[in-house]
N, C-alpha and C positions, 0 to 999 in steps of 0.2 A: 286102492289096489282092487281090481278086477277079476274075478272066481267066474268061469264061465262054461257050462257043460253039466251033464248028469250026472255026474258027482260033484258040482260046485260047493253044496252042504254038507255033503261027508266031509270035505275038505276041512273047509270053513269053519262048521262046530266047535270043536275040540280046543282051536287056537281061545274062542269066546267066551266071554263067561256074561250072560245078556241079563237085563232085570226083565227083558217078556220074550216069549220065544218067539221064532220068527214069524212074520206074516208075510203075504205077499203084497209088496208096493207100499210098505209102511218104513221108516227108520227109527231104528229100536240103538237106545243108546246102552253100553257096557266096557267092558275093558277087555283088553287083550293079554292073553296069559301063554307064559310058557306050558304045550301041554301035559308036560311031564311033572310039574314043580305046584301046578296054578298058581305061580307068583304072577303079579301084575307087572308091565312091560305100558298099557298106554291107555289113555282113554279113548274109547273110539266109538264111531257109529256105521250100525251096519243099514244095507237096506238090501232087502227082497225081492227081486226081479221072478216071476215065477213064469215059466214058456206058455203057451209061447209069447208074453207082455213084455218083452225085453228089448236091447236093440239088437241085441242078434236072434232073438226068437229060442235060445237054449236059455236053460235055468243061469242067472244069473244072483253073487252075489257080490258087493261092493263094501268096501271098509275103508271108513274113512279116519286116518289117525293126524297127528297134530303136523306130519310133516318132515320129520326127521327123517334124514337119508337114512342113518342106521337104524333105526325104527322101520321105514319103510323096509328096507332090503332085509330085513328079519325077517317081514310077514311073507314076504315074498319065498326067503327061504323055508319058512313052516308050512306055505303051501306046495311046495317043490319034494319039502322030505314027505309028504303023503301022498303023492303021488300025482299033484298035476305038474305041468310044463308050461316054460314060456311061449307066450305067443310069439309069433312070428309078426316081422312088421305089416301093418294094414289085415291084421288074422282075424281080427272083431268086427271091422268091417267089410269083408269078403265074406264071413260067415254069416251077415246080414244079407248080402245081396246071395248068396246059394240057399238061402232060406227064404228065398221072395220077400222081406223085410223090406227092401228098397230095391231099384234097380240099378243098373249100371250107372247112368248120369250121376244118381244121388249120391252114389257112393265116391263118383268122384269127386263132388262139392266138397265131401265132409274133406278130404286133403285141401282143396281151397281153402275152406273156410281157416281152418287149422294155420294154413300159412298168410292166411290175408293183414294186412299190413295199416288197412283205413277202416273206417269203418264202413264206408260204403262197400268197398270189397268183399265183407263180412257180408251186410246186407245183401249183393248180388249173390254168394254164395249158399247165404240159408234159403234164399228162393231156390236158388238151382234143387236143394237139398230137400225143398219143402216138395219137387217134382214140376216147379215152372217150365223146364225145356222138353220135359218127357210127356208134360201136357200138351205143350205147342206142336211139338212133331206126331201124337197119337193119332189125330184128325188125320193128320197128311199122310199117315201110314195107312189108314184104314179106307183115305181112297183109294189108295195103289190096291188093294187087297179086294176091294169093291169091283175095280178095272179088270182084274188078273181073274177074278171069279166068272165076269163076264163073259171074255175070252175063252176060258176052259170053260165053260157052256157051250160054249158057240162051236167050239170043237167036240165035246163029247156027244153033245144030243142034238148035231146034225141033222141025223133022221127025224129026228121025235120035232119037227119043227121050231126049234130054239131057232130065231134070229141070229144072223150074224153081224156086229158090230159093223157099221160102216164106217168110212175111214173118216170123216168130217168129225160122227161121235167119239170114236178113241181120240181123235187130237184135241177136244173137247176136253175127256175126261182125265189127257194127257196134261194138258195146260192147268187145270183146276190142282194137279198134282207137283206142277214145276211151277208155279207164281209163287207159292207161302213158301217154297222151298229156297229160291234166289233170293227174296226176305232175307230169310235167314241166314244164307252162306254172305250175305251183306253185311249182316250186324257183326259179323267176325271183324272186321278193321275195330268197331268202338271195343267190342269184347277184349281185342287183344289187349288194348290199352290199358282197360279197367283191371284187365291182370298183371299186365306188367308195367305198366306205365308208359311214362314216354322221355326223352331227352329235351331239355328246353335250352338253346343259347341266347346268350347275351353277346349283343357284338356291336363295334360303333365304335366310331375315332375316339380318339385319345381325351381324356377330360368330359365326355357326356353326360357321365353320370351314370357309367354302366355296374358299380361296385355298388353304390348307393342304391340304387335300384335292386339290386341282387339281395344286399341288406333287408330294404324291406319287402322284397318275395320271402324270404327267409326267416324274417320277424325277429332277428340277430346281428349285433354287429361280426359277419362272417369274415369279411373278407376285407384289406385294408382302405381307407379311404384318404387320399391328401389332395391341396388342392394343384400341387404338380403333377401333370403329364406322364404316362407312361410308370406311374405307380405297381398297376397291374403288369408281370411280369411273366406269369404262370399260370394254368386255366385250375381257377377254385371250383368244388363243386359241392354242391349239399342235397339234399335228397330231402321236398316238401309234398303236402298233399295241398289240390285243389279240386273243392267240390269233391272232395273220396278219390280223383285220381293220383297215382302215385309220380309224381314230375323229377327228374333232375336236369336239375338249374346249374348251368356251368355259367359263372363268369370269365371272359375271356379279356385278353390283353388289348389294348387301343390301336388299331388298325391303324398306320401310318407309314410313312417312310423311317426305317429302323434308323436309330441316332448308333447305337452300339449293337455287338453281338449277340448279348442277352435278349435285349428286345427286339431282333430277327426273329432269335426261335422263337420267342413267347408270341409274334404277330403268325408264324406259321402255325403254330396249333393254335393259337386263332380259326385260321380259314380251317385248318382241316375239323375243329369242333363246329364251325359253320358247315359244312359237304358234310358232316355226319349226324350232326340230330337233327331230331322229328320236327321239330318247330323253333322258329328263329324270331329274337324279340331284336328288329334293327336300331335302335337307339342316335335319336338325333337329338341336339342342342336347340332348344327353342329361342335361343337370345341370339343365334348366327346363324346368317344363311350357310343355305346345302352347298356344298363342296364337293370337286370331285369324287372323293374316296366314300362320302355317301352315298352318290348313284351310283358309286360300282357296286358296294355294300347292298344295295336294296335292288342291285339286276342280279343280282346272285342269288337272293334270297326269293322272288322271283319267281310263280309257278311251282310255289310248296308252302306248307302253313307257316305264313308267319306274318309278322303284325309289328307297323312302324311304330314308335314311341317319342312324343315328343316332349321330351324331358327338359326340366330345370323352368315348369312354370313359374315357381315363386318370383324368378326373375325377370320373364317376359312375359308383360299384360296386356301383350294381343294374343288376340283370337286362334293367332295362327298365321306364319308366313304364304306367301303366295310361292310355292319352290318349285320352281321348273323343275321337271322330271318325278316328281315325286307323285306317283298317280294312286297311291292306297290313301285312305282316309287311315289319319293319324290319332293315335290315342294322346293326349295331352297329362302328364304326370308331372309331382312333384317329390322324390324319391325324399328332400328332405322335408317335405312337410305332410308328405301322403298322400295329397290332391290327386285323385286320380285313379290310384293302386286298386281300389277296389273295379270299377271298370276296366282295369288291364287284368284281373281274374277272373272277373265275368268274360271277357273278350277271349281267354287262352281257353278255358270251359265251353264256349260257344263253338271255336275250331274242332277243341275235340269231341264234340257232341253230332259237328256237321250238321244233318237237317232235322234231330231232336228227335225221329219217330222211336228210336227205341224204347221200348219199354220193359221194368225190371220185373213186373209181375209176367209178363208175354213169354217171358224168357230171351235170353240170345245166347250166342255162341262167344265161349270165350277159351275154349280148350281147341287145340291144335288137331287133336286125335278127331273132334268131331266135328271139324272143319273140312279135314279131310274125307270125311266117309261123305257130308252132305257136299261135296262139289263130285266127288263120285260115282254120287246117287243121281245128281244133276248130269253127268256126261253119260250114265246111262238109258235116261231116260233121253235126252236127244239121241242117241244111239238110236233108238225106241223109236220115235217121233217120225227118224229117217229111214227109218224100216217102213212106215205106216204109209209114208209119200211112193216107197218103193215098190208096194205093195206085195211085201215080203209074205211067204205065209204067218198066220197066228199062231202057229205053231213055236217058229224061230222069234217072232216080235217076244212073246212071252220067256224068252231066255233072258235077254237085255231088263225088261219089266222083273220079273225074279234076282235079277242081280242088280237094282234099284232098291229093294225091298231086301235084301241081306247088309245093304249099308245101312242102312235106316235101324235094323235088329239090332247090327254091331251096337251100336250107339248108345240103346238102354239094354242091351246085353242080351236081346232074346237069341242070337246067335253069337259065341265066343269061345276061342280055343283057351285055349293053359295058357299060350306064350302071353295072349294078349290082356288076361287076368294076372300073369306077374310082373308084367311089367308096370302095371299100375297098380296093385297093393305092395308092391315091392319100394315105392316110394315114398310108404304113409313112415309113420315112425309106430315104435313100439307100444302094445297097447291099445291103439285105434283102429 
């Protein structure tokens, strides 16, 4: 339990009974006592946050007891009858970034991190949190600021012969300021992903292998397996990590002419689980040539990530058919002996990586909110760009330039209303 503010020790005290009294950034172990009784209630350890060494930069103290709800929600009531209050959700962490503790971005990591799910997610988040994206955009901000300066020279001390910018040099020092910037409103497709993951289908006629496969993506018997036809009935789904991203892996029913009504529907949400995730695994029979209902399967799939699979090697030992129509290079698996599975996760990892340059110490974008301000920041700096060809005055170009430079503040917060601060500590939970 968390004591945070100028009185956190008045508070605190009285509930304690310590074997050393407190210091600041040490934990001193005692027990906790009724104040009025000093009967003993728990054993507990405090520690000393002294301002501004905290993370919210107010006196902070911390008590740590064995865990008990009703243990807990006692302390919590002994510090309520003396006179402090509950936070509010995200209150500790809001109270860190109005206290320059951290900025905007970081404080939003800390709800990342909080709700991250892999542990790479965790990792991109304590970057974010460590100031990785507030690093990467500071450069960028401080050209525009470098640019904007130039300009209001070039206006103000007209007379005193200041130079005026010519138009070649502002598109110069315009591009130097939209290259790192397109960078980065780029890394938003990996970013999203690594935050919320992605949809993966399984899809392929009937008997290929597409449950057993799903099995070992899932590293569980999930989903049933026989060796009849049209077993799969209903789209299974399970929810795995590869490489730290978060995947859900739908197995889907075997694409064929329906024998019954059941296996109609189960073939329609089929395709419609195919038209709606992110990445499609096409799954083909290595022991039988391609059939119609494969080329139709793999022209649908077709111009969005997805990656053919040519299943059930243990039973065919070639190399690989010669299949008309089939123009992806085929990953070759064996769902029941494994052969392969690890290259079909380095393969689904590859797609969502694209061409690799991200980097997690460089930062990138993986929040919506600041995806949206740097495509902003980016339409007004073309704004900008086409004032410069139009030979707008310096005066009005510096409007567009200044409102380039208010998206970019949004972002680590050096400029931010009330709405836009409750709407994101409004989502932390309580206590953080």
């Amino acid at each position: 339990m968390r004591i945070a503010g100028p009185e956190a020790r008045t508070i605190a005290e009285p509930m304690l009974r310590l074997k050393h009294a407190l210091e600041p950034a040490r934990a001193v172990f005692g027990e906790l006592i009724e104040p009025e009784l000093s009967e003993r209630i728990d054993e507990v350890v405090v520690t000393y946050f002294q301002k501004p060494h905290s993370y919210t930069s107010d006196d902070v103290i911390e008590i740590s007891a064995h865990g008990s709800p009703v243990v807990l929600q006692h302390v919590v009531e002994l510090a309520l009858a003396r006179g402090a209050r509950l936070a509010e959700p995200g209150e500790f962490t809001m109270r860190a970034f109005l206290n320059g503790r951290i900025d905007l971005a970081q404080a939003e990591a800390v709800r990342d991190l909080i709700d991250s799910r892999t542990l790479y997610q965790a990792q991109i988040a304590a970057q974010q949190l460590g100031g990785s994206l507030s690093r990467s955009i500071q450069p960028i901000k401080q050209k525009l600021i470098d640019l904007i300066a130039l300009l209001e020279a070039g206006i103000d001390f007209a007379d005193d012969d200041v130079p005026v910018l010519p138009e070649a040099t502002i598109q110069e020092h315009l591009a130097e300021v939209r290259t790192p910037l397109e960078t980065l409103a780029g890394s938003f497709a990996y970013g999203k992903i690594v935050q919320q993951g992605l949809t993966l289908a399984i899809v392929g006629r009937p008997n290929v292998g597409k449950s057993s496969l799903f099995n070992r993506l899932v590293e569980r018997d999930r989903a049933i397996v026989t060796a009849a036809p049209g077993t799969t009935r209903d789209l299974v789904t399970e929810s795995v990590a590869i490489g730290g991203i978060p995947l859900r892996l739908v197995d889907t029913a075997g694409i064929r002419k329906a024998l019954d009504e059941a296996e109609s529907i189960g073939i329609r949400k089929s395709m419609e689980a195919l038209a709606d995730a992110d990445m499609v695994l096409v799954v083909l029979d290595s022991s039988q040539p391609v059939v119609a209902e494969d080329l139709e399967l793999l022209e649908q799939a077709a111009g969005r990530k997805s990656i053919v699979v040519q299943n059930k090697a243990d039973v065919s030992h070639q190399d690989g058919h010669d299949w008309p129509g089939v123009k992806q290079t085929a990953i070759r698996t064996s769902a029941l002996t494994g052969e392969g599975i690890p290259a079909l996760r380095a393969e689904v990892l590859r797609q969502i990586q694209g061409d690799g340059n991200i980097s997690v110490e460089t930062g990138f974008l993986t929040n919506l909110r600041h995806q949206r301000l740097v495509e902003q920041c980016l339409q007004a700096l073309s704004a900008a760009s086409s004032a410069v060809g139009q030979r707008v005055p310096h005066e009005m170009l510096l409007l567009d330039l200044y409102a380039a430079l208010r998206c970019l503040d949004e972002i680590t917060g050096a400029t931010t209303t009330d709405d836009i601060l409750n709407l994101i500590f409004g989502t932390f939970c309580i206590g953080k």
